[in-house]
N, C-alpha and C positions, 0 to 999 in steps of 0.2 A: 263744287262741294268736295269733290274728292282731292282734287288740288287743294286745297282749302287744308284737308284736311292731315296735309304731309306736316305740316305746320304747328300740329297738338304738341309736340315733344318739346315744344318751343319753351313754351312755360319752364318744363321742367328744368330745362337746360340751363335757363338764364340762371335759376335759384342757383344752380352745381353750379355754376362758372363765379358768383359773386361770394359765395362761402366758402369756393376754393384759394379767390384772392383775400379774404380775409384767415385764413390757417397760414397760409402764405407768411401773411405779415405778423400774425401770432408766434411765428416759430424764427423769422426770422428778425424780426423786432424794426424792420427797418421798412417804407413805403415806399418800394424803387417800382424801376417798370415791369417787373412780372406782376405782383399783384394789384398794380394799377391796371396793365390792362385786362387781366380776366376779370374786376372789378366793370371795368367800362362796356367791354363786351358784354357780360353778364346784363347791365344796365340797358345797352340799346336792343339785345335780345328781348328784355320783357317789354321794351316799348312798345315793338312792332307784334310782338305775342295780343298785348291790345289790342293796339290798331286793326291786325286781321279780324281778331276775336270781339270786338267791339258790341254787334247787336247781342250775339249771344251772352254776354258778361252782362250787358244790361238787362235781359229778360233774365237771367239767375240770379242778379239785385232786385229787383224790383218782385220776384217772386214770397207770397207769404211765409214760406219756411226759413228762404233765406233772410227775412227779415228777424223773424223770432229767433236762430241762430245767432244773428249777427248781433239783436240785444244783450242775449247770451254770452256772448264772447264776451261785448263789453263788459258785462257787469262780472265778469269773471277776472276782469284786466281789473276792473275798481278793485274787488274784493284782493286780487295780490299785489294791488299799490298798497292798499290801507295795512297788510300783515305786512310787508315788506315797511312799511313808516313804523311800524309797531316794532316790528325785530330792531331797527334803525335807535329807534328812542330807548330802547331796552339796553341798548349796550353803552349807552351814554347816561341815563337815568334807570338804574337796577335797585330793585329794592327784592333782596333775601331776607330768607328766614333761617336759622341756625337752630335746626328742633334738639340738639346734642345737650345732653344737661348740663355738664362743666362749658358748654358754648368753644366748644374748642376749634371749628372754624369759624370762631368769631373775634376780631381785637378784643381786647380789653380795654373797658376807659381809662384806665391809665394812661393807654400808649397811643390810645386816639386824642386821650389832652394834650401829650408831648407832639403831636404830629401836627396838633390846631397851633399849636404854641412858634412852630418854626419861620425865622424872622428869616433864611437865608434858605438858597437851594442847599441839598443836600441829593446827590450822585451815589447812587448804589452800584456798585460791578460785580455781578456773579459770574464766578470762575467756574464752570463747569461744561463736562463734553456734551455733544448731542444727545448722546443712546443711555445718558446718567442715569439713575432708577430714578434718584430724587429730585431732578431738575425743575417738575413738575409741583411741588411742594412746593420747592423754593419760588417758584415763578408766581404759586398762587400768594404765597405769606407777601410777597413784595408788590404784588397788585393789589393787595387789601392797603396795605402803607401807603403806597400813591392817591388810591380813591380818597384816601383820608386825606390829603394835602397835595395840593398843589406842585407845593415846592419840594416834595419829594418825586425823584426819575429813578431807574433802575434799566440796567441794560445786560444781560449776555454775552460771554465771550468764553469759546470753544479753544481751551489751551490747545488742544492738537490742531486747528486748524488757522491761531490765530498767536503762534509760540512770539513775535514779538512785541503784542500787546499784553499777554501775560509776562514777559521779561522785563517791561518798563516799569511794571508794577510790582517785580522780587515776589512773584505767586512762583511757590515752587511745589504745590497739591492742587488735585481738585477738590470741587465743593468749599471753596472757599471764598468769600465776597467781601468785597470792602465797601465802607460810608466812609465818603469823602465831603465835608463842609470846611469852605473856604480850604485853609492851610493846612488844616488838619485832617485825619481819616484815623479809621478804627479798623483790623480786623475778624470777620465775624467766622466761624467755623463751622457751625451746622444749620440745620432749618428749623431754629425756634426763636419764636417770637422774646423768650425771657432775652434773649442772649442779644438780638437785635435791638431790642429797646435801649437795654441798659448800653450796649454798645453806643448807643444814639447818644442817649443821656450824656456819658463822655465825652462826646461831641461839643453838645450846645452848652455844657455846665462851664459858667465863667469861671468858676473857682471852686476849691473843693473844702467843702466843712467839714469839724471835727468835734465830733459828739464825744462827752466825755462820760464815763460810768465811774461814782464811787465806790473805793473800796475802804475796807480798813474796821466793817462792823456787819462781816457775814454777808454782805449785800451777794447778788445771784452774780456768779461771775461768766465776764466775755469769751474766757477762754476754756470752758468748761463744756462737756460735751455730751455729758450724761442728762437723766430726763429732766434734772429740775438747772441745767444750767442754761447760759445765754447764748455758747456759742450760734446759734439758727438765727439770732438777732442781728448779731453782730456782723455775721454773710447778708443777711437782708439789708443793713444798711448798707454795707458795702457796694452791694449788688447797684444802688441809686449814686455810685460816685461819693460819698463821703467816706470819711474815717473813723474809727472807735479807736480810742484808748483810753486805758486803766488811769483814775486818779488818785493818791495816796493824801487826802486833805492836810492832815494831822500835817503832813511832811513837805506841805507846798505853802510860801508864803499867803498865795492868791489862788485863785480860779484863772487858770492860763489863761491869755488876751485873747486867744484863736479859737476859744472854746461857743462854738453855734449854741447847742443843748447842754446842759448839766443833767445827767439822768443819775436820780439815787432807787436802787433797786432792791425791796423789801431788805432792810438792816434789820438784825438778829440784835444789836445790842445798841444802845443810845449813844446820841452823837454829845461830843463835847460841846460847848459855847464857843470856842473858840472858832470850831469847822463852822458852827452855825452863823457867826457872823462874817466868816467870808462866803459862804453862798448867800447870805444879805446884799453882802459888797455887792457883787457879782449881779445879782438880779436888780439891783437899784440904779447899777450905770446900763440897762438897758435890757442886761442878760436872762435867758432863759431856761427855766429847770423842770421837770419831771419827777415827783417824787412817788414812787409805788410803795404804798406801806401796808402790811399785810396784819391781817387781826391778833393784837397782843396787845396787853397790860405794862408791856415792858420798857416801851417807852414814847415816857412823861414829855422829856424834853421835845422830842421834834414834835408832837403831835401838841405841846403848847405853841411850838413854834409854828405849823402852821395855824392854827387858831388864830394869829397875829396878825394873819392877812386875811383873815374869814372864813376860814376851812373846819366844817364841824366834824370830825373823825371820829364816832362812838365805840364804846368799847362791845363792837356786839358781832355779831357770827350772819349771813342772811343765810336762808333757805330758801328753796323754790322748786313748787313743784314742775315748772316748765319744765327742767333738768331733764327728769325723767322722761321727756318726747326723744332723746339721744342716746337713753341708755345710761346716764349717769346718774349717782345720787343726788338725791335735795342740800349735797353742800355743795354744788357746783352751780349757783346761778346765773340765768342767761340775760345778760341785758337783751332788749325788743324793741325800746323804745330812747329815739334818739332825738334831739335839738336842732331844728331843722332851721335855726336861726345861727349858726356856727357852724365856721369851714370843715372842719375836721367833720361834723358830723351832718351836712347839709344834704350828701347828696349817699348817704354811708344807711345801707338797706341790711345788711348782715347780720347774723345772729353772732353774739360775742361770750365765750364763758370765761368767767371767773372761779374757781375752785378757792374755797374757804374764803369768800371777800366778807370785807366789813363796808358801813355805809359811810361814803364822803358826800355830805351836802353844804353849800355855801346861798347864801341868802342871794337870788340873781338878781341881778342890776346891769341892764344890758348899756350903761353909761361909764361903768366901768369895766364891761368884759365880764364877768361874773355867770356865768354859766353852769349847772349839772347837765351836764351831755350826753350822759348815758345812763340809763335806767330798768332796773328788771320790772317783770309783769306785774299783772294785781293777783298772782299769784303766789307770790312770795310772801315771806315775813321774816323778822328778825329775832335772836334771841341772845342769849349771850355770850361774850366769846370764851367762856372760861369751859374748855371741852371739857375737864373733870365735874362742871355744876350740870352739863345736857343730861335732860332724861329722855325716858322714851316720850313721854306725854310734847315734848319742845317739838318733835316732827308730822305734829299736827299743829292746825294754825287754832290757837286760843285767843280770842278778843281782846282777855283780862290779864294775859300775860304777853300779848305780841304786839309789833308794829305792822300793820300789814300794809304790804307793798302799792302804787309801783314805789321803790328802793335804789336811790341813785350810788351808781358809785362810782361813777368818774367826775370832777366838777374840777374849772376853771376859772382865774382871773387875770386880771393885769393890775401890776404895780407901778406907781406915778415916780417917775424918775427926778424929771425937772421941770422947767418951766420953759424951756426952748434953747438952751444952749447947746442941747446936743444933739450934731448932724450923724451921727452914726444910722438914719436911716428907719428907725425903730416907729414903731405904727401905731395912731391912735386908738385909744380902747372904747372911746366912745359911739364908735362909726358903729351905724345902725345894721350894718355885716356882721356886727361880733366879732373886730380884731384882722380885718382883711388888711392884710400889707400893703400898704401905699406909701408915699413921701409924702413929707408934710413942710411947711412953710415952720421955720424958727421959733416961730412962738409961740403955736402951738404945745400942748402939755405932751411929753412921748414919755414908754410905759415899757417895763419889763413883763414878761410873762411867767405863770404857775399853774402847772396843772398837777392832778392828786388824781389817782386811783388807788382805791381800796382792795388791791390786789397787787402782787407781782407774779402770782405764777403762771398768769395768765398768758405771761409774753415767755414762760421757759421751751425748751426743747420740744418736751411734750404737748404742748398746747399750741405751739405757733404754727397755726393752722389757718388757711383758709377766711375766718372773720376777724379772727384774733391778731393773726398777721398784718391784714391791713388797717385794722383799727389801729395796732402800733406805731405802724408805720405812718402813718398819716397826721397823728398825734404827734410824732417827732419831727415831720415837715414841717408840719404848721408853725409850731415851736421854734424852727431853724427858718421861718421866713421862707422855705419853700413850696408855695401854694400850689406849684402848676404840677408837683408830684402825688399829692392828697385826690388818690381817687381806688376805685377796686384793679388790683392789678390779677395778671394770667394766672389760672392756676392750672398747675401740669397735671394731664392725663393721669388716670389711676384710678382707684379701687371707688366706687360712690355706694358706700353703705345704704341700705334701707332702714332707715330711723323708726321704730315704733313705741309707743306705749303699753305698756303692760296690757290694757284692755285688746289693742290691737292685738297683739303677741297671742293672747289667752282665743280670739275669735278665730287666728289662725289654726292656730293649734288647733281645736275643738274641730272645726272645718276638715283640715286636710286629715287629721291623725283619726278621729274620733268617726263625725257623723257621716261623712261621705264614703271610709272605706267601710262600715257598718251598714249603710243602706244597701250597698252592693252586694254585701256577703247573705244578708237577708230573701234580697232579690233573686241571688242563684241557686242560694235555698228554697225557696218559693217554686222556680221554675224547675228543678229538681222532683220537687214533691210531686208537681203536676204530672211531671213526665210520667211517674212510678203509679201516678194511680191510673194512667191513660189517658188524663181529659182533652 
């Protein structure tokens, strides 16, 4: 036994000798004969560790502690296979939540439609060193782009450590990445998702459209930068890869061949016949227009003109008390309710204002496009637009004097062009999508498009905000045949007001100013008193 028992150190030895050939081979990557044989040795070490130790190893198996142990292990081993399968599946199948209210670590579906949308790989390179502050940003915005598609890769490259893979690429800064699809590549400058996207968009955009804005009768102009102008538009389209420019009707034979969208944007004064019947021209070989017309008496003509195509344009002013949940007066109504049978407004959840709109409705006939798409509450009503006739009594809702809402004010149709000669592409109005872009076979009927909002200052400086932005925006994709851009795009970090209503407002107040610092002043007066009489 005592011989027996020079032998205990055995065990331990063998473990030391087989974890020293495996460090061995960890550090030097390679299986030669050091760590093979402290490996082997290690190995015939524990053999004979048994062999001596043999009865004794069996009566401490077969013992009842070591068995309840030994269940134990196991179910211990189960229990970290199952989290280890679990942590496993979680890196591959992750579902988050994004509690931030603007969802700012979350895509936008915008740029998760453009990411579904991509028919080719697209190669992302970010240019930045190891120890970068922002490397870490950038690595998270570009793993969210990947999870969203396939076909998007991204990789790393450390100009200090990697200066001829940055030289082939003419990177002469850090923080700098480029998207490369196929032949072409973009590059992108900082870590935000607006700039990536649109950089993308550049990418996969066959061609580039050109939306046109009349001028020549007051209309909101593109290059104006103050609150009621359009410049913020005209950067938002741009932002999607097309173009804006100014159109002078009166001074052009036609409506340019190149021209995607026709946008007429609230006119102050009436259009001739002559303009009117080339945006006839124009919408009847295929072409499509936007007219935003704002509440006046002053013109007859376009507002008979559209009437021509089914457009009821009244002469009236709406109100709404929804406004007031933002802060704004009852002439700023909110549309709420949207056509969830139209692209434009199918999958579009946002609150949208219009300041001083009038009502456009069009009798719907989803056989020829014919849509009101956007609608305020049943809280609204109408009155007339003649501001010098408003009294105070118009800003209550009166039965016998009002129309009460909901109050549409955006409405769409389509115009029949031909009867199948023309391949220019142009989509049937009948399709039970309400006007989703497809090819059609020859003979089929193809249709131009109109749409009419009862506002234009909706889409100015001061407004192109948030609902109102992508409502525009989306309304002029769709119009340009660009469906796969009609969705809620990013909105950048910043200030998120707390919205109340007057009641609210008034409960606050009362609360914080009023009854809460009064109960306390009471209370210390109370405890005051007590103390002075002794009790």
């Amino acid at each position: 036994m005592k011989a027996k028992g020079l032998f205990a150190p055995l065990g331990l030895l063998s473990i030391f000798l087989m974890a020293a050939g495996g460090l061995v081979y960890a550090i030097t990557g390679e299986m030669d004969s050091l760590p093979l044989a402290l490996i082997w040795i290690g190995l015939l070490a524990l053999l004979l560790f048994f062999y001596i130790y043999f009865r004794e190893i069996r009566e401490f198996i077969t013992k009842r502690s070591t068995k309840y142990a030994f269940n134990t292990a196991i179910m211990s081993m189960v229990f970290l296979v199952i989290i280890g399968l679990i942590a496993g599946m979680s890196i591959k199948y992750k579902v988050r939540v994004d509690l931030t209210q603007d969802s700012r670590y979350t895509l936008s579906p915008h740029t998760v439609k453009i990411l579904k949308s991509l028919k080719e790989d697209v190669d992302a390179i970010a240019f930045y060193r190891s120890d970068e502050r922002t490397r870490q940003a950038m690595s998270d915005l570009l793993g969210e782009y990947a999870y969203h598609s396939s076909k998007f890769s991204f990789r790393f490259v450390d100009p200090d450590r990697d200066p001829i893979e940055t030289a082939k690429h003419d990177i002469t800064s850090y923080r700098t990445t480029i998207l490369k699809y196929g032949d072409k590549k973009e590059i992108v400058g900082t870590e935000s998702e607006n700039k990536l996207t649109n950089s993308l968009l550049k990418l996969i955009s066959k061609e580039i459209k050109v939306f046109y804005f009349v001028t020549g009768h007051g209309e909101k102009r593109i290059d104006n930068q103050e609150e009621n102008g359009y410049s913020y538009v005209k950067e938002a389209i741009e932002r999607e890869n097309h173009q804006v420019r100014d159109l002078l009707l009166i001074d052009t034979e036609k409506v340019p061949e190149d021209a995607a969208v026709l946008v007429v944007s609230g006119p102050e004064t009436d259009y001739l016949q002559a303009e009117l019947d080339k945006i006839t021209a124009f919408v009847k070989k295929g072409g499509r227009a936007l007219f935003m017309v704002d509440p006046s008496g002053g013109l007859p003509k376009l507002t008979s003109y559209l009437a021509g195509f089914g457009f009821e344009l009244t002469n009236d002013l709406i109100f709404d008390k929804m406004s007031q949940v933002s802060g704004s007066n009852i002439a700023i109504p909110v549309a709420v309710q949207y056509d969830k049978n139209h692209p434009v407004t199918r999958e579009f959840e946002q609150f949208t204002f219009f300041p001083f709109a009038r009502s456009v409705h069009i009798k719907e006939d989803p056989a020829k496009g014919s849509f009101d798409i956007a609608k305020t509450s049943d809280k609204s009503w109408t009155v007339t637009s003649d501001l010098r006739a408003l009294t105070r009594e118009d800003e209550t809702f009166d039965a016998d004097k009002h129309k009460r809402g909901p109050i549409s004010v955006v409405a769409v149709t389509a115009v029949e062009v031909n009867l199948g000669d023309n391949k220019s592409g142009s989509n049937k109005a009948g399709d039970s999508k309400a006007g989703d872009s497809e090819e059609v076979p020859d003979s089929l009927k193809t249709w131009g498009k109109i749409l009419v909002t009862g506002d234009s200052d909706f889409a100015s400086n001061k407004f192109m905000k948030a609902g109102n932005k992508d409502f525009l925006l989306n309304m002029l994709n769709w119009l340009a045949e660009e469906n796969i851009l009609i969705s809620v795009r990013k909105k950048e970090p910043g200030l998120t007001p707390l919205l109340l209503t007057a009641v609210q407002g008034k409960i606050i107040f009362w609360l914080s100013v009023v009854i809460v610092p009064s109960l306390l002043l009471v209370t210390g007066l109370g405890v005051t008193a007590r103390r002075r009489r002794g009790v």
